[in-house]
C-alpha positions in Angstrom: -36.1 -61.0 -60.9 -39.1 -58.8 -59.7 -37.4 -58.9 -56.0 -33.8 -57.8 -57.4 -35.9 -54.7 -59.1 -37.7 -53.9 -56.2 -34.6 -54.2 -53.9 -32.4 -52.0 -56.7 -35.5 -49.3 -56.7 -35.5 -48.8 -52.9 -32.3 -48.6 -52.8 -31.9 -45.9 -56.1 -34.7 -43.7 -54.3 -33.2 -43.7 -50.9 -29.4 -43.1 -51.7 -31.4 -40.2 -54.3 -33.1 -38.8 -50.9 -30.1 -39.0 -49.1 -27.1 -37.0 -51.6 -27.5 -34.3 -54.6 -25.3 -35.0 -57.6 -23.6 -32.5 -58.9 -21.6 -32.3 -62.2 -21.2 -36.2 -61.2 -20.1 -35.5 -57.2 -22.2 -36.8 -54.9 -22.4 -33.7 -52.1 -23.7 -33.8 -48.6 -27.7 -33.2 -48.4 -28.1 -29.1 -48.0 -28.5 -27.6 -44.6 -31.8 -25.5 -44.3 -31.4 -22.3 -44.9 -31.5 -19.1 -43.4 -33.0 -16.3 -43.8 -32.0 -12.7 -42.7 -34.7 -10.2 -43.6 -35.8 -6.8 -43.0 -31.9 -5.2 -42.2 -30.2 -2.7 -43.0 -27.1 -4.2 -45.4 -23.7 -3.1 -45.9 -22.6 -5.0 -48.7 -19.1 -3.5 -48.8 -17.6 -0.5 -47.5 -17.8 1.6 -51.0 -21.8 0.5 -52.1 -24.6 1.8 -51.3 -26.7 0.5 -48.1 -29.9 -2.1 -49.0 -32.4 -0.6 -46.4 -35.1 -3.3 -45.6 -32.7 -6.0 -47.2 -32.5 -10.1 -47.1 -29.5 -12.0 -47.3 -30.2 -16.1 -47.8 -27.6 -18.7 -47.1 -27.4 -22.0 -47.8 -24.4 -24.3 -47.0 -21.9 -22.2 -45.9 -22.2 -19.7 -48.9 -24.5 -16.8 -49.5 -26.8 -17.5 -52.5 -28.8 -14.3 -52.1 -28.5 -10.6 -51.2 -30.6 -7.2 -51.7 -34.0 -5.2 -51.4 -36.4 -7.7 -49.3 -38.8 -6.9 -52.8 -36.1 -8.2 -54.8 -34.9 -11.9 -53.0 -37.0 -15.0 -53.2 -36.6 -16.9 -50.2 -36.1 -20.7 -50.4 -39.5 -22.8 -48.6 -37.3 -24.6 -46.5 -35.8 -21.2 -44.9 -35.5 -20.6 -41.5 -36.7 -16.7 -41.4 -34.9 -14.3 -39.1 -36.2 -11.3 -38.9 -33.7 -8.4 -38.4 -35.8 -4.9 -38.0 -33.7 -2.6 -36.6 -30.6 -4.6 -37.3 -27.7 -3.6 -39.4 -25.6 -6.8 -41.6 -22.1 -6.9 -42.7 -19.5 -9.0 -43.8 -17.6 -11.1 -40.7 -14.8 -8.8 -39.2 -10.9 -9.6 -39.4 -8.8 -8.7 -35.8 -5.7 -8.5 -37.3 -3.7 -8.1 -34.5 -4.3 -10.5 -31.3 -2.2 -12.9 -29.2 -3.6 -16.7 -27.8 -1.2 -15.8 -24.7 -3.8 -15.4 -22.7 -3.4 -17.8 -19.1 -6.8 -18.9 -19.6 -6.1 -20.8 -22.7 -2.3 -21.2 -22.1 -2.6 -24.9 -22.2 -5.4 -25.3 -24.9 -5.1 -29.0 -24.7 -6.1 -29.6 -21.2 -9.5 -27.3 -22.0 -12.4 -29.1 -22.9 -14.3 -27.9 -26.2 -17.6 -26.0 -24.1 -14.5 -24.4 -21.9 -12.5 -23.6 -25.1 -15.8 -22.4 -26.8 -16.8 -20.1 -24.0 -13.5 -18.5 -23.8 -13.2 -17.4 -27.5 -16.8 -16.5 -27.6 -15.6 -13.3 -25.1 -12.4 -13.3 -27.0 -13.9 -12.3 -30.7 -16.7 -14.1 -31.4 -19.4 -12.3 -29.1 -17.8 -9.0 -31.0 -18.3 -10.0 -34.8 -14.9 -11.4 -35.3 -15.0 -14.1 -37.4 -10.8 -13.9 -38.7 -7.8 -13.4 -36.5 -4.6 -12.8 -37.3 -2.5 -13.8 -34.1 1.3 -12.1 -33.8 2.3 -13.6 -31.5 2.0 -16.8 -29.7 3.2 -20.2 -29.2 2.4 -22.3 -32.3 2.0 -25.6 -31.0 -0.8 -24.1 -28.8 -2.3 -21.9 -31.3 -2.6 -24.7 -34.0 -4.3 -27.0 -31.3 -6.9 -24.6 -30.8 -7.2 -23.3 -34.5 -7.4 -27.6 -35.5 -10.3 -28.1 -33.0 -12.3 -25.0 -34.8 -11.3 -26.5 -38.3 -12.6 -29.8 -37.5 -15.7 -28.5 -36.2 -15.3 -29.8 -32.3 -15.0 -25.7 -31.0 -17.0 -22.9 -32.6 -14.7 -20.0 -33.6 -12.7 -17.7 -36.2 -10.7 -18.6 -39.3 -7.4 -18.1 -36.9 -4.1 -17.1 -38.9 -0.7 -16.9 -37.1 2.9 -15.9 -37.0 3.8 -17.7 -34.0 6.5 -16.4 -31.6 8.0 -12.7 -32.7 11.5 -13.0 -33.5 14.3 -10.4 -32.0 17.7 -9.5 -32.4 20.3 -10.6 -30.2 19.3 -9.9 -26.8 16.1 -8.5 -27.7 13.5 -10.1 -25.9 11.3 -7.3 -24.3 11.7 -6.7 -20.9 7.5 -8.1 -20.3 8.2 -11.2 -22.4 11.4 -12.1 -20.1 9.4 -11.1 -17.1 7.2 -14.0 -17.7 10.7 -16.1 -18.4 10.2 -17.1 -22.2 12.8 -16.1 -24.5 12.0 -15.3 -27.8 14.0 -16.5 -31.0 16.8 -14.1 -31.3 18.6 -13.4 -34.6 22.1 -13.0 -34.5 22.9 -13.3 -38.2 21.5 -13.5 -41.8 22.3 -17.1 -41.7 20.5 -17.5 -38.6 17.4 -15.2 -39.7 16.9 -17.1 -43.2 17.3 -20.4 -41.1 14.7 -19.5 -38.6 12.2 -17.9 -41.1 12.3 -21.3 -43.1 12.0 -23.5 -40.7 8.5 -21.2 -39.5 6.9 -20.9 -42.7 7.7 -24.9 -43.4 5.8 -25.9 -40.0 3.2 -24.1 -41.3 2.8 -20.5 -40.0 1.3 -17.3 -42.0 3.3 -15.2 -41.2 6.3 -13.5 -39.5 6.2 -11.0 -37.0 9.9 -9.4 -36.0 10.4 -6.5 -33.4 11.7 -3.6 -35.4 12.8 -1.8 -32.1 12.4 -4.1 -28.9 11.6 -2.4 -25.8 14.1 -3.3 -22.7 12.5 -1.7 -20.0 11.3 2.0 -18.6 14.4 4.5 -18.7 16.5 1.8 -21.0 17.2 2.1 -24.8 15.0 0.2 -27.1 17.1 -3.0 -29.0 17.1 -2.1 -32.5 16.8 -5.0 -34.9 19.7 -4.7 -37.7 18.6 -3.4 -40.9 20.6 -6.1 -42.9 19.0 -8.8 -40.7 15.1 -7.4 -41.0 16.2 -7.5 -45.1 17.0 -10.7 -44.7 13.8 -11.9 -42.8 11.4 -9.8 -45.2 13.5 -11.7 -48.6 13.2 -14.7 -47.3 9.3 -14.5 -46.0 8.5 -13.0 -49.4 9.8 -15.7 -51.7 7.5 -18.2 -49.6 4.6 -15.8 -50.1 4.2 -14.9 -46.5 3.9 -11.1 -45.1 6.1 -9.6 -42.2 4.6 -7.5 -39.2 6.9 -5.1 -37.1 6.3 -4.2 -33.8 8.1 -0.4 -33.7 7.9 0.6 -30.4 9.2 4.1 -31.0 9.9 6.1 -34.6 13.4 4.4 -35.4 11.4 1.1 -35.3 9.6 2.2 -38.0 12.7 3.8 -40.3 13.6 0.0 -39.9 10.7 -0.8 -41.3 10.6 0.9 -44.4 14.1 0.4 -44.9 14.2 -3.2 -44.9 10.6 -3.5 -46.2 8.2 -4.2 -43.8 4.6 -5.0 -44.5 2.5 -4.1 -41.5 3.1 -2.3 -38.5 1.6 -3.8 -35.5 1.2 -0.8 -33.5 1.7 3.4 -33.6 4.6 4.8 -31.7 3.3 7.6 -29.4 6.0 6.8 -26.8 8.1 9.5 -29.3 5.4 11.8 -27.6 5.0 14.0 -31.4 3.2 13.3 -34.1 4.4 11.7 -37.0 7.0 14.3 -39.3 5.3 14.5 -42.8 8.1 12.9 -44.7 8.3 9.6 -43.0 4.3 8.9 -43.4 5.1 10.0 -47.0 7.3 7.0 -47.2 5.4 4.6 -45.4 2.5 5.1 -47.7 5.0 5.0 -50.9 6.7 2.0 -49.5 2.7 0.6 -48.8 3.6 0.5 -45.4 0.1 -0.8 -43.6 -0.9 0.6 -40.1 -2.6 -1.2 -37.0 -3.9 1.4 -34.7 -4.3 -0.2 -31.3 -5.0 2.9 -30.2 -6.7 1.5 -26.8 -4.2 -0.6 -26.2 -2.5 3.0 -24.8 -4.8 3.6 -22.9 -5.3 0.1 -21.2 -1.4 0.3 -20.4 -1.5 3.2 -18.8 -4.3 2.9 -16.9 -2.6 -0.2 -15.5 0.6 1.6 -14.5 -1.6 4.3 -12.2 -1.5 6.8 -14.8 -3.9 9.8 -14.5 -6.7 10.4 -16.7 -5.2 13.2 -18.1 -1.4 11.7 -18.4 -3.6 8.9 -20.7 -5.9 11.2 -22.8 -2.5 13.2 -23.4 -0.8 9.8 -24.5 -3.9 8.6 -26.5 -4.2 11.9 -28.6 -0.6 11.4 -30.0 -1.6 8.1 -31.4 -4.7 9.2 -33.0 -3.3 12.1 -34.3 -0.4 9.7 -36.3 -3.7 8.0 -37.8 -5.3 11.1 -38.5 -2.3 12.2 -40.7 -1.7 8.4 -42.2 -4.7 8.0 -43.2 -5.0 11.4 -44.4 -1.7 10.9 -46.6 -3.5 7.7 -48.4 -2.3 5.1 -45.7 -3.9 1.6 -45.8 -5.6 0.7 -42.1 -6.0 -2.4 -40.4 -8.1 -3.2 -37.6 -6.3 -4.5 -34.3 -6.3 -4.8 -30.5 -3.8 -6.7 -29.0 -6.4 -8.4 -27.3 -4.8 -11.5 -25.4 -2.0 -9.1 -24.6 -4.9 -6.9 -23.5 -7.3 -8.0 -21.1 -10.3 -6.4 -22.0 -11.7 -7.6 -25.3 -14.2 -5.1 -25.7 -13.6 -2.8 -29.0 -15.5 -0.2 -28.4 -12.8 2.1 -27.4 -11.2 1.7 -30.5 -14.0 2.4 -32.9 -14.1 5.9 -30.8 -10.7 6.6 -30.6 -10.9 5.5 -34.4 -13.3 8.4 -35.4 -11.7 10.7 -33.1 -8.7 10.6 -35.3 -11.3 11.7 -38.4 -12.5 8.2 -40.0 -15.9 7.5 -40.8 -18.2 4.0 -40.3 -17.4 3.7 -44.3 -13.6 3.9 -43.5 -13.5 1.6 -40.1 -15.4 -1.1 -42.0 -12.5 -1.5 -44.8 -10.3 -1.9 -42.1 -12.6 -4.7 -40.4 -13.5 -6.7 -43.8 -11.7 -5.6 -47.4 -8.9 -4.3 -46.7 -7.7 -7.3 -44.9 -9.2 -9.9 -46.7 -6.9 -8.6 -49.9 -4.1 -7.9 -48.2 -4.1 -11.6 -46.6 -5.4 -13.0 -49.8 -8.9 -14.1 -49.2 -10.4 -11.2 -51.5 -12.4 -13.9 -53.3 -13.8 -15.1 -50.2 -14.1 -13.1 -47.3 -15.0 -9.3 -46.5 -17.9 -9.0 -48.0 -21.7 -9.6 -48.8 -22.0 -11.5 -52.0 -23.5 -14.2 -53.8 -21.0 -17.0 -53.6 -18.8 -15.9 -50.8 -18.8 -17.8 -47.9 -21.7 -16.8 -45.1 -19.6 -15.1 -42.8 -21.4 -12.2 -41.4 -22.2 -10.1 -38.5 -25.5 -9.0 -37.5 -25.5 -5.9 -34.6 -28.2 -3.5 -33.2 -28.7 0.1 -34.8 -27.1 2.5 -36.9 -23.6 2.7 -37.1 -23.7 5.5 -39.6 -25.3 7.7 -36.5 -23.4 5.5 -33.7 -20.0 3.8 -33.9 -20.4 2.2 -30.9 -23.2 -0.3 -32.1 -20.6 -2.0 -34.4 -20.2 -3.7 -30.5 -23.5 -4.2 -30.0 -23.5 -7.9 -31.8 -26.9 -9.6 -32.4 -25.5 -12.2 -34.2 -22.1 -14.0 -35.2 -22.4 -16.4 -38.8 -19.5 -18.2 -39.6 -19.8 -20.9 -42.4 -23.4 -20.2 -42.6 -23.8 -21.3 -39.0 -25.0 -19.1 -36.0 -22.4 -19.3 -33.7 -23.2 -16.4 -31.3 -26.8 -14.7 -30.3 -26.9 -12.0 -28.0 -29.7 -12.6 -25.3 -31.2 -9.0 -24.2 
């Protein structure tokens, strides 16, 4: 009897060193956790910076934040020290495409390889959420599966898979590289198509309001009846609609079937926005993604002059400077993966060069998306319970909107997954 006690102890106080009970569940023994201390902390966009702040996770949730004086750090803690350092919530990227030739067959790519590549993709930049507009599902999902499963570090990755046109409106680039894109020729057609996306599991659904067919052709305007019937249809399934405009009458489509989010501004119009249609897209809660490199990248791929491109560039940013102005809501995007160069800097000063402050860029990197996509509760920004997605960059970005680049660290899930080596 003494040996089945003995045997029953051991095994009591080993299974007790081994798991927590909680409320009767066993859980998984905690990580260690870590310590950020000494920053500079943006809680959210609207409160007031912590100067010489800690934030403590544990798991993959935050379990402290504010003044350094204030936060008792656990013993177990791994202790980074961030002097000089600025913390915010993880950034959203609301607008890039897994097109890229690099990762084009995901499958074949090994996990380091597949790592590597969406480290320069988002990670290295503080992007720990992408929305993706455009891209071929089966692909996407095999990458998105191997970061949910924990074999590749990367981003919470939403997606709308392939755009869908009307009839005969795949853009002239997209047919250059001979993939046709779903083209919807009726409301029958649209509803069918639209179900059958949402049921195999994408986020989304991205249409092209106004489809560009080439320099010195028209643009393919989607039918209004048929953009009503995508929008109906994606709505009753809980499931937002993006537009890509191209030019103005792209986005009159838009608000008049209903659109959600616009994917890009239209400066190929080559005016600024007329003050009664941004009156209506911020009545009809129109939201806005910028890309306002994106213009500049294009051109400077089609041997435009610096001039030609700074003339380009300033329509756009003057359309953002009067949306926002007019109580627009603004999204952070940069058609990276259609875009070649991941960097964002250029946006963040195009950004302020169209009048927004750090405050301002921030809600369009963390609160403002995580609401609109319905993760208010637990992404975009610093809280206790929230999960420990956060991004960690060199200096001021109150005095210098550039270091929002300038990424120290990337936490996603309470794990380090990116440190920049000086």
């Amino acid at each position: 009897m003494n040996n089945i006690v003995h045997t029953f102890l051991t095994f009591f106080i080993v299974l007790s060193l081994q798991c927590t009970v909680v409320n009767g569940q066993e859980t998984k023994p905690t990580k260690n956790a870590l310590a950020f201390i000494n920053a500079t902390i943006y809680v959210s966009p609207t409160d007031p910076a912590i100067l010489e702040g800690s934030v403590v996770i544990e798991n993959d949730k935050i379990i402290a934040v504010g003044k350094k004086s204030e936060v008792k750090l656990p013993n177990s803690a791994k202790v980074i020290d961030c002097k000089g350092l600025t913390i915010t919530a993880g950034f959203w990227n609301s607008h890039v495409h897994f097109t890229d030739p690099k990762i084009a067959n995901a499958p074949s790519l090994s996990n380091s390889e597949l790592s590597a590549y969406l480290e320069q993709f988002l990670i290295k930049y503080g992007f720990t959420y992408a929305f993706d507009i455009g891209s071929f599902p089966e692909n996407t999902n095999n990458i998105r599966q191997r970061i949910n499963n924990g074999s590749v570090s990367g981003p919470l990755i939403l997606t709308t898979g392939l755009p869908l046109t009307a009839e005969d409106g795949t853009p002239f680039y997209v047919k250059a590289m001979n993939i046709k894109l779903p083209e919807l020729t009726s409301v029958d057609v649209a509803v069918k198509i639209v179900n059958q996306n949402i049921a195999a599991g994408l986020d989304g659904i991205k249409i092209f309001a106004g489809s560009p067919m080439g320099p010195g052709k028209a643009e393919k305007m989607m039918p209004v009846e048929i953009a009503k019937a995508v929008i109906k249809t994606a709505h009753k399934k809980g499931k937002l609609v993006f537009a890509h405009p191209s030019i103005n009458d792209g986005i009159l489509v838009s608000l008049e079937s209903g659109i959600d989010i616009l994917a890009h501004t239209t400066p190929d119009g080559g005016l600024p926005w007329d003050s009664q249609m941004i009156q209506q897209m911020v009545k009809k809660n129109l939201y806005l993604i910028p890309t306002l490199k994106l213009w500049k990248w294009s051109l400077a791929n089609n041997n435009q002059s610096p001039q030609q491109i700074e003339d380009f560039v300033s329509i756009a940013i003057r359309q953002v400077k009067d949306f926002n102005e007019a109580g627009g809501n603004l999204l952070f995007g940069t058609d990276i993966g259609f875009m070649d160069d991941f960097d964002p800097t250029d946006e963040y000063v195009y950004l302020q060069k169209a009048q927004l402050n750090f405050r301002q860029i921030l809600a369009m990197l963390t609160t403002t998306p995580s609401k609109k996509y319905g993760f208010s509760k637990q992404y975009g920004r610093l809280a206790v319970g929230v999960s420990a997605d956060m991004v960690v960059f060199k200096g001021n970005p109150d005095l210098d909107l550039r270091t929002l680049s300038d990424v120290k660290y990337t936490v996603r899930k309470g794990e380090i997954i990116y440190t920049k080596t000086y």
